[in-house]
N, C-alpha and C positions, 0 to 999 in steps of 0.2 A: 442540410446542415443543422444537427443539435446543437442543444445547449453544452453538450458533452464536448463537442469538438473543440466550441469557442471556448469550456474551462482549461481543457487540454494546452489550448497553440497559450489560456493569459497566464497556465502554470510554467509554459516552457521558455515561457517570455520574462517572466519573475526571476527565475532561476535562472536565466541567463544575464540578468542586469545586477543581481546580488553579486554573481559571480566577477563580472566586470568592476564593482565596487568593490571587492574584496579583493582584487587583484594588486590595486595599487597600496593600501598596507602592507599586503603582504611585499611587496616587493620591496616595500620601505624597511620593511622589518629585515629581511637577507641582507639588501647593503649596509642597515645599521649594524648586525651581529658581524659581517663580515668585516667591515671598518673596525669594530672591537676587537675582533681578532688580530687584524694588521697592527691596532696600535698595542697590545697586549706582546705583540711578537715585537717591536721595534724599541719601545719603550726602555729595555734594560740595557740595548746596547749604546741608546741617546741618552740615559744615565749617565752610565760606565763613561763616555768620549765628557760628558760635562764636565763628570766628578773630575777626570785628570783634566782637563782646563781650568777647572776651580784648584786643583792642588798645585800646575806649573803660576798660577796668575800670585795664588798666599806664598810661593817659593821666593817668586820676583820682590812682592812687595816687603818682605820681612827681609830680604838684602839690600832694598836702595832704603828699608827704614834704618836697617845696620849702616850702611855707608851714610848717611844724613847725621846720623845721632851718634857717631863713633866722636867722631869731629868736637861736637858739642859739649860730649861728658867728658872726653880728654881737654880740652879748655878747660869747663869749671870745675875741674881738677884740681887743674893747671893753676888756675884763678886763687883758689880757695887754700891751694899749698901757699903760694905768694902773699896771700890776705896774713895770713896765719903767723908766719915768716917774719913780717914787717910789725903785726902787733906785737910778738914775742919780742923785734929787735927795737921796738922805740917805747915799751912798756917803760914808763917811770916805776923804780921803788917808791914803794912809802917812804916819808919822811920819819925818822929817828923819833923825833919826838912826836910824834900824832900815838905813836906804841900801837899799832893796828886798828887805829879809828879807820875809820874807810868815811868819805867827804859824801 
């Protein structure tokens, strides 16, 4: 047995344990490109289903905010016609002789 044998079996023994530690990147690297691709592939159509969730959800809330607030501005309308109405109808004139002094 040379020296040559024993460099031989610690060359093929080097190269055999780089390989085994290189194996498990790389394998990390395939599932991570591959997961990129799935979520690249999936992505537009879990958009697309959001985006029409987010448009039926602002549909909802902009009619129960119409039906809440319809109510409220036909009252102080309502209010505001009435206010209006009754200062017009119990407004005193000036008095004759004040001649448009205002008190």
């Amino acid at each position: 047995m040379s020296l040559a044998l024993w460099r031989d079996i610690a060359l093929v023994w080097l190269a055999l344990l780089c390989f085994i530690g290189l194996i498990v990147p790389l394998v990390v690297a395939v599932f991570a490109v591959k997961g990129m691709h799935a979520a690249v592939d999936h992505t537009p159509r879990l958009l697309h289903k959001a985006q029409g969730y987010s448009r039926a959800l602002r549909t909802h809330t902009e009619t129960a905010s119409d039906r809440v607030s319809e109510p409220v501005i036909q009252f102080r309308s309502r209010s505001t016609q009435i206010s209006t109405f009754l200062d017009r109808l119990l407004r005193r004139p000036a008095a004759h002789w004040t001649r448009g002094e205002k008190k």
